[in-house]
NUTI-279917 format. One record per residue (C-alpha): y, z, x. Coordinates in steps of 0.02 Angstrom, whole numbers, plus 50000, padded with zeros to 5 digits. Each point is the difference from the previous one (the first is absolute). Example, Ala and Ser with C-alpha at 12.3 -4.5 7.8 and 13.67 -1.06 7.14 Angstrom:
<nodes>
497755039050615
501724996750069
</nodes>
This chain:
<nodes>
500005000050000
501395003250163
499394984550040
500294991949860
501985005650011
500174998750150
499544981149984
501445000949831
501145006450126
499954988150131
500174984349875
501395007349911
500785001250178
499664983550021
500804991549847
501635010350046
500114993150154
499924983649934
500975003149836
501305013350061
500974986850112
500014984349882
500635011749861
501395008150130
500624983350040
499964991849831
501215014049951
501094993550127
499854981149989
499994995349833
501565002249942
500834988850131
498804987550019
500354995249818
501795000950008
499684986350145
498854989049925
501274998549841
501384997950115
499124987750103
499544990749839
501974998749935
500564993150149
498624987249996
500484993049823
501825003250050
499754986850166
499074988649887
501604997649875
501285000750146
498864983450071
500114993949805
501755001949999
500334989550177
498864987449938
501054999049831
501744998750091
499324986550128
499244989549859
498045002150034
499855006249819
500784998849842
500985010549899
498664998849846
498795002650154
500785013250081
500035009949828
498124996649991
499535007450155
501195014649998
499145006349815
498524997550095
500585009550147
500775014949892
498314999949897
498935003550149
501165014150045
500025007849824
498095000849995
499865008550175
501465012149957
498955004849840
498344999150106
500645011250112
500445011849876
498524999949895
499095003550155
501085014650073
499735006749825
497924998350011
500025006750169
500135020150018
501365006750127
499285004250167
499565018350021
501155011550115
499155010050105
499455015049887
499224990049863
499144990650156
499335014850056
499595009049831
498814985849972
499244999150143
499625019050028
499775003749788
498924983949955
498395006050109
500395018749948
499884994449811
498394988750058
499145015250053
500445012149876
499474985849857
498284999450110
499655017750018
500455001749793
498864985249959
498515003150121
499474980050008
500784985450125
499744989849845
501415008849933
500994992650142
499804981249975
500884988349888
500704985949941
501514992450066
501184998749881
500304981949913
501744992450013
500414986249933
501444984850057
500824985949944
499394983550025
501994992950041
501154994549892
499294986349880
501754992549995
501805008749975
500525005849832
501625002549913
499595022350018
499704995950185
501524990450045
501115015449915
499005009450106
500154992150128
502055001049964
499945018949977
499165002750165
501454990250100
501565008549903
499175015950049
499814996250182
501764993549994
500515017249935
499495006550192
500894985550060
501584996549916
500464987850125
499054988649992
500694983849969
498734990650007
498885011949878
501404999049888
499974981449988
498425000449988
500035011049842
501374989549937
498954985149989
498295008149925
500965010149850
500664979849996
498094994349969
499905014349865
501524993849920
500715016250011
501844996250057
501145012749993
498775010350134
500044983450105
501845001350007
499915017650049
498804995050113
501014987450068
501545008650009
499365012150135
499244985850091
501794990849987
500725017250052
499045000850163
500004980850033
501884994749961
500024983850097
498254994449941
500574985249874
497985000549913
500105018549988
501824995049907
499304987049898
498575008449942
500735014149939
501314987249923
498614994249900
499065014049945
501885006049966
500234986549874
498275003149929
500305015949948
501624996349913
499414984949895
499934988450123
501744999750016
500714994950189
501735002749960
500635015350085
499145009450149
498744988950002
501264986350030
500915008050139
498155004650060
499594982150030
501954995650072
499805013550124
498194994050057
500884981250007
501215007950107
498675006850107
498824985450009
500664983449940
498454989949986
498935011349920
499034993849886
499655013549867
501795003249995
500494980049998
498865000349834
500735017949930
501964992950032
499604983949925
499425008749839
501225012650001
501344985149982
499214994249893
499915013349903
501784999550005
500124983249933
500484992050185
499074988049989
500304989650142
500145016650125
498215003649931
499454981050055
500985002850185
498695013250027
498614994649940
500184981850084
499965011350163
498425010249951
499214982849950
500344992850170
499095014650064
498604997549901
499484982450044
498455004950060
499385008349847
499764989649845
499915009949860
501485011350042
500954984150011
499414994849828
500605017349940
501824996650095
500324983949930
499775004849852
501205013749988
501154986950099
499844986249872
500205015049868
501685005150072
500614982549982
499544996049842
501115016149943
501294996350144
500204981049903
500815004949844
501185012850092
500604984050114
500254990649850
501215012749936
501055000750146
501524992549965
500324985950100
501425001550116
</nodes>
């Protein structure tokens, strides 16, 4: 029978020597190797639309193009930012050092006190317990993509400035058609990011969205300032041009959109689309002409 614990004792010493360190140094690791891998991960997906952006303003891409890949870009980004917070969530916090040790020291103390009570090693075995795990996402639904949303405007709550974030925000309570928080959103990007003529023109638009979409106003002077900033730009060529015409200036609204069409030679549909607002603008600039009185 001293035999017999003796022979306890020396496994249990075993197993702490091999379990004692891991647990001691997952208390210390954990926390920042997560905080590096989502780090790491941001910058990543914040390279890949900086190299969008240069290939946009040196005419590799599109503008209808560049707004492809970008959703793309900022979708891949949502679902790690939510994957990453599911998972901190499933994943206990790492012991400090007196839970470690409570553990290690109490588990084998209850083991033997449940042996001597029993009076069997049968009592001792068992079954692992079953867990069970999702087989992956079978596609995106509406209740994930609001999830998805929710997980990024809390992480922006740490970091308020992030401009990018915010942007980022901006444009998925856009998908959601939820406008006035894509303003909001927009207008701390725009806050941050003052001289960035898409952060401008995208808040702009999800400006006039959530008043009707109306562009007189703010979101006017939204697009004039990004103008101002960058002249060629192509989402604001298109906003200006339909704020004129909003306006009723016709032939202002044609000036800029002749200039986003010469931009856009390359892509065929958005062309269609242009010309047709262009030949739309004459039609109702015609009449107006007519009534001019001839001098």
């Amino acid at each position: 029978m001293i035999l017999f614990w003796l022979i306890c004792a020396v496994m249990v010493a075993i197993a702490l020597a091999f379990v004692l360190p891991t647990l001691l140094q997952r208390a210390e690791t954990t926390d920042n190797d997560k905080d590096t891998k989502q780090e790491a991960n941001i910058e990543i997906y914040r390279d890949q639309l900086r190299e969008l952006e240069a290939d946009l303003a040196n005419g590799i891409v599109s503008p209808e193009q560049y707004a492809q890949d970008r959703d793309e870009i900022e979708r891949r980004l949502l679902a790690d930012v939510s994957s990453e917070a599911d998972e901190a969530k499933k994943t206990p916090a790492a012991p400090d050092r007196a839970v470690v040790y409570g553990l290690a020291f109490g588990i084998p103390a209850a083991a033997v006190a449940l042996y001597l009570l029993v009076g069997t090693s049968a009592a001792l075995s068992g079954t692992p317990p079953v867990t069970t795990a999702n087989a992956g996402n079978a596609g995106m639904t509406q209740q994930g993509i609001e999830a998805n949303v929710a997980a990024l405007a809390k992480r922006l709550e740490q970091n308020p400035n992030d401009a990018d974030g915010w942007s980022m925000l901006g444009r998925s309570y856009l998908n959601l058609e939820k406008y006035r928080e894509a303003s909001d959103a927009y207008a701390r990007a725009a806050a941050i990011k003052s001289q960035d003529a898409d952060v401008l023109v995208e808040y702009a638009f999800a400006l006039a969205m959530a008043n009707g979409r109306q562009l007189q106003g703010q979101p006017a002077e939204l697009v004039k300032r990004a103008l101002q900033i960058a002249p060629e730009n192509p989402r604001a060529l298109e906003l200006a041009g339909s704020v004129e015409f909003e306006a009723k200036n016709y032939k202002q609204a044609i000036v800029y959109w002749q200039k986003l069409l010469e931009k856009s030679a390359g892509d065929a549909e958005l062309s269609k689309t242009i010309t047709g607002r262009i030949n739309e603008a004459k039609a109702l600039a015609a009449p107006a002409a007519k009534q001019s009185p001839v001098r």
